[in-house]
N, C-alpha and C positions, 0 to 999 in steps of 0.2 A: 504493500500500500504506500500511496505515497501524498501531501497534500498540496491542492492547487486553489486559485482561484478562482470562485462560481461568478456568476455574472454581476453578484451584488459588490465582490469585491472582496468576501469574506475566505478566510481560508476553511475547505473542506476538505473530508477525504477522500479519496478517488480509491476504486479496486481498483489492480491492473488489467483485469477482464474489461475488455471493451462488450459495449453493448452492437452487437452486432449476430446477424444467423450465419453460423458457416457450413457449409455442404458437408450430406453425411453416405460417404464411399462415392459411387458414382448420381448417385442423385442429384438434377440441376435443380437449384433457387428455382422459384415461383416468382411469378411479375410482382406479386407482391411483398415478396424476403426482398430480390433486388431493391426495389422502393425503397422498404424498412430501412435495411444498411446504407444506403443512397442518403435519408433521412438523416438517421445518427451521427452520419461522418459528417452531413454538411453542420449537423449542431456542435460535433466538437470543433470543426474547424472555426466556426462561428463563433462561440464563447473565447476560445484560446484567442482567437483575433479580437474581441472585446477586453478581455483581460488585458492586452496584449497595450490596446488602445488606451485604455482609461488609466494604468499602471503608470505610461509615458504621460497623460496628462496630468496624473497628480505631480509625477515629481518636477514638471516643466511649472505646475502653479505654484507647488513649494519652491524651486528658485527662481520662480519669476516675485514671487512677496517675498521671500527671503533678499533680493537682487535689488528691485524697481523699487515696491512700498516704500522704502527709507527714502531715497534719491525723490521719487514725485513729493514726499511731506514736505523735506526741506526744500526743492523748489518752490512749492506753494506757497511757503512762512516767505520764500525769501521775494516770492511775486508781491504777496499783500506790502512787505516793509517797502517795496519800488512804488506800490499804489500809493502808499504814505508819504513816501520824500516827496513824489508829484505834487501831491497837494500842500506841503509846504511849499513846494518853489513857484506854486501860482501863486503866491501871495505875495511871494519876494521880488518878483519882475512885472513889469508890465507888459502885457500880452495881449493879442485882438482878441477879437470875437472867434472867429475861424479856430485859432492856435488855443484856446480855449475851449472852446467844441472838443479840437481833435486829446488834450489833453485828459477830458473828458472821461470820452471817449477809449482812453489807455489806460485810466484809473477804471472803470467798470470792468474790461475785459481783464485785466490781471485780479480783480477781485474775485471774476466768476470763475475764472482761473485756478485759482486757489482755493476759493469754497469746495471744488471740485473733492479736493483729498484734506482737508481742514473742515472742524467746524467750527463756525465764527463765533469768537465770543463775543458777549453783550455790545460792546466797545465796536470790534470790528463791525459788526452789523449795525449799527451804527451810525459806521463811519459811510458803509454803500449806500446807505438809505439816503446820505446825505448831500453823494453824487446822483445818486436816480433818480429816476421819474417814475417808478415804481418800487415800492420795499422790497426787501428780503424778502419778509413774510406773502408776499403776492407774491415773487419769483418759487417759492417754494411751492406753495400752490399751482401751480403753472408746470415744477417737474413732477409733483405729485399726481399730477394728473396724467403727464406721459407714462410714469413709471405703470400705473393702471394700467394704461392703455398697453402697455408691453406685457404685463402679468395677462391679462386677457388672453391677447392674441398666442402666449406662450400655453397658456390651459387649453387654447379652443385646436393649436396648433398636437400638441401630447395628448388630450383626451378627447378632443371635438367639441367640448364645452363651450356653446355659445352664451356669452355673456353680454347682456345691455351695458357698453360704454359706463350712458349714467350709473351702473350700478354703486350706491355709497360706498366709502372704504373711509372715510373721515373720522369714524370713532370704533372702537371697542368691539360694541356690538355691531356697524357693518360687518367687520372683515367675519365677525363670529357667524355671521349671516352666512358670510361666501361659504366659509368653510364647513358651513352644516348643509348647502348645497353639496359642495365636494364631496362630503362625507356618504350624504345618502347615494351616490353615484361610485365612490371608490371604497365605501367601508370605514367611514371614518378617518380624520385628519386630526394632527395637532392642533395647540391652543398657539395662537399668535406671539411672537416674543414684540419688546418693546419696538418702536420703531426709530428708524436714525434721523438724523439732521437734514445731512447732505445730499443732494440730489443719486450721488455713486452710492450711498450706504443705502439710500431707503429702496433705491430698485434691487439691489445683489441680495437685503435683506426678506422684499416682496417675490423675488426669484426662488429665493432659495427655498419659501414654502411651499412655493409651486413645483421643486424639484422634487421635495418632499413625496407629493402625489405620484411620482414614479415607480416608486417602491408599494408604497399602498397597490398599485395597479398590479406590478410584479408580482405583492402575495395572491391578491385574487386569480392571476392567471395561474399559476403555481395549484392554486384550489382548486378549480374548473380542471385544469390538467390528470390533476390526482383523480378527482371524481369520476372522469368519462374510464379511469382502469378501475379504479379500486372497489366501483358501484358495488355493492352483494346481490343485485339482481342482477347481474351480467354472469355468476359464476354458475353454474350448475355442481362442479363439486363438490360438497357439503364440508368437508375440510377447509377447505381453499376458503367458501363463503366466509365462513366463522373467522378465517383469520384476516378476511377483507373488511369485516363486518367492524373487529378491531380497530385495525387501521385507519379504518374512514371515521371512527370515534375522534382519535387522536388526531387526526386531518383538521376535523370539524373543531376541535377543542384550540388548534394553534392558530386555524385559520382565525377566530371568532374572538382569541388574544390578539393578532397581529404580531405572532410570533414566529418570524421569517427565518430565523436558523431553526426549530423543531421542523416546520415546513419542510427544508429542503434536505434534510437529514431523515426525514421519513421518505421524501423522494426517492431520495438516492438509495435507501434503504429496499424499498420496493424493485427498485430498478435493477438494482444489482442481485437481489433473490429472483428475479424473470429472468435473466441473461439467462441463467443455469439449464433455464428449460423454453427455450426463446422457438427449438427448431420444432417443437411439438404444440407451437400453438397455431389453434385452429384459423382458417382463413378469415371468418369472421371477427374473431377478436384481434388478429392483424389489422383489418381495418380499424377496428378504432385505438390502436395505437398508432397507425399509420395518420390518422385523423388529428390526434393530437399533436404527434411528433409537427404534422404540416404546420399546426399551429404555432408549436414553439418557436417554427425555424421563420415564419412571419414575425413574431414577438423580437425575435435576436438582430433580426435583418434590422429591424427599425430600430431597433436599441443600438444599434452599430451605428447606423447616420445621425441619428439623435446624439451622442457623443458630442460631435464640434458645434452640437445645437444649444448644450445644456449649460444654463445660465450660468454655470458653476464656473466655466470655463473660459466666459466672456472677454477676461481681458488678456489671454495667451490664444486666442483664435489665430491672431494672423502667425502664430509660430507654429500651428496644427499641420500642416501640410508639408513641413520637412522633418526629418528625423531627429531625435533626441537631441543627438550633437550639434546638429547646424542649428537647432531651434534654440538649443545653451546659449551658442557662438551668439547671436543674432539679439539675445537677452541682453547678454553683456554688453554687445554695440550699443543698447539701449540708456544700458546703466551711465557708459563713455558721455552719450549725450546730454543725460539731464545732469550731469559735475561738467559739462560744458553752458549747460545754461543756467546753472548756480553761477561760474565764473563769470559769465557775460551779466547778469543780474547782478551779483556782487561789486564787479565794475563800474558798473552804470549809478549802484550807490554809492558809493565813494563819488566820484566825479561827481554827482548832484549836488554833495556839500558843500564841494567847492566852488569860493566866490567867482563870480565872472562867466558862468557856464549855460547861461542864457542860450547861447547857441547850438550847443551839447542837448541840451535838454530837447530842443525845436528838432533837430536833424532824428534825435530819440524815435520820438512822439511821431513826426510823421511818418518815417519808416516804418513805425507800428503799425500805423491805421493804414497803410497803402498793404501792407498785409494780409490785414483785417476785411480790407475792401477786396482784395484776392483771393481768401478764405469766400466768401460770401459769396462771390459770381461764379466759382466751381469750387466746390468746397472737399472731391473727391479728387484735386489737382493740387490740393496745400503740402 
């Protein structure tokens, strides 16, 4: 025996007996044995390649936060203290209308900048309210209402769950609303944890509930799987019944906990007692293993593409499609550029302090918003 990991990620134990029918003297496979073992290899190869998949994406998210997280906070701290010197040095110079606009205009964007991976205290928010022409408090509202609109479209996109837009998410009892939908549709869902500030925290945090539902989904298919073998009106045996009779107890008792390691260790448990007598089952009960098997190999397919889908993974997506190494390489060039844009922000404060720099400031500031204005006319060309 040896152990691997199942689709959840969890370590289980594997016999070395594959599941699979092998010909017995010269006797050929049945269209349906073929099928059967056609089925299994495509689910082992399908899990091993999901394993294989989400194993390389945790440890790319572990040194992409371990790597990036630290380098974007302190850029951020160090974008708001550049919003700050600005707003001192409009004070100190005399400046048009335009140059004022555009100064603006470089204090908002390095604010929202930085709220991005910072939350503002009392002070700094504040300080934005005091450039804007709308508050924090309305800007927050304003990402809390995309991040909805993502959570939606990410439920209706994993379980088909069409949701009204409007639906409230504002207090307590909405989100308790949705999730007692979820519930009746996946078997119940957790209680909401607290929510965050930031526009970054409050979607990863409204994601990740929603990621949550995948596994809810995973045990019920797990359940339905067991039940089309392990029915006791499917057996005719009377042995066989009595000990299916068991088993779909225990089924029924983990599924009804939401206890997904008993689950799949009864799975496996079954799975591996039928190998032993795989080449003597009758045609018909092949079909409904064959029936199920289709099903799973449906369930893993989609579990495979859903991967680079899953909110989890959101901000190492664009490193998903090269290999461990190059996606390392590629992090790091990441890490290079934000301790390049700490040094060019760093820069730009120091020089701010300095008397006489009125022109320094001006060549800043419009650079900026010709940027800004670049961003905006193709913002998929920045």
């Amino acid at each position: 025996m040896n152990k691997q990991l199942n689709l959840f990620g969890e370590a289980e134990i594997q016999a070395e007996n594959k599941l699979i029918i092998s010909k017995k003297g010269k006797a050929q496979l049945s269209k349906n044995q073929i099928l059967f073992n056609k089925l299994t290899k495509r689910i082992e190869n399908l899990e091993q390649s999901i394993d294989k998949e989400t194993e390389k994406c945790e440890a790319l998210l572990k040194f992409h936060g371990a790597k990036i997280q630290p380098a974007l906070v302190k850029t951020a701290n160090l974008r708001f203290d550049l919003a700050m010197s600005l707003a001192d040095v409009s004070y100190q110079y005399k400046f048009g209308k335009n140059q004022l606009a555009k100064i603006n205009d470089t204090i908002l964007d390095l604010c929202t900048k930085a709220f991005q991976f910072i939350i503002p205290s009392p002070e700094q928010e504040a300080f934005y309210n005091n450039w804007s022409q709308t508050s924090y408090k309305e800007e927050l509202e304003y990402q809390e209402k995309e991040t909805k609109e993502t959570v939606f479209d990410f439920l209706n996109f994993m379980f088909g769950m069409d949701i009204d837009p409007d639906t409230p998410m504002d207090t307590d009892e909405d989100i308790n609303n949705l999730y007692q939908k979820m519930g009746e549709q996946f078997g119940g869902f957790e209680e909401p944890r607290e929510r965050k500030k930031t526009k970054k925290q409050l979607q990863r945090e409204e994601l990740a509930k929603a990621e949550e539902a995948i596994q809810k989904k995973s045990i019920r298919s797990i359940y339905i799987t067991l039940a089309k073998v392990l029915h006791p009106d499917t057996e005719k045996d009377p042995v066989l019944k009595l000990e299916k009779e068991e088993l779909m107890k225990k089924v029924t008792v983990a599924f009804e906990e939401k206890d997904l390691t008993t689950l799949l260790k009864l799975e496996m448990e079954w799975v591996h007692k039928e190998t032993e007598h795989l080449e003597t089952l009758s045609d018909d009960k092949l079909k409904i293993y064959i029936s199920a098997l289709k099903q799973q190999v449906a369930e893993l397919e989609q579990k495979k593409y859903s991967i680079s889908q899953n909110p989890r993974y959101s901000d190492i997506v664009p490193f998903l499609s090269y290999s461990e190494t190059h996606a390392r390489t590629y992090i790091n060039e990441g890490v290079k550029h934000e301790k390049q844009s700490c040094d060019s922000l760093k820069h730009f404060l120091t020089e701010f302090k300095k008397p006489g720099k009125k022109k320094v400031i001006m060549e800043f500031v419009t650079e900026y918003c010709e940027l800004l204005d670049d961003y905006y006319e193709d913002p998929f060309d920045f």
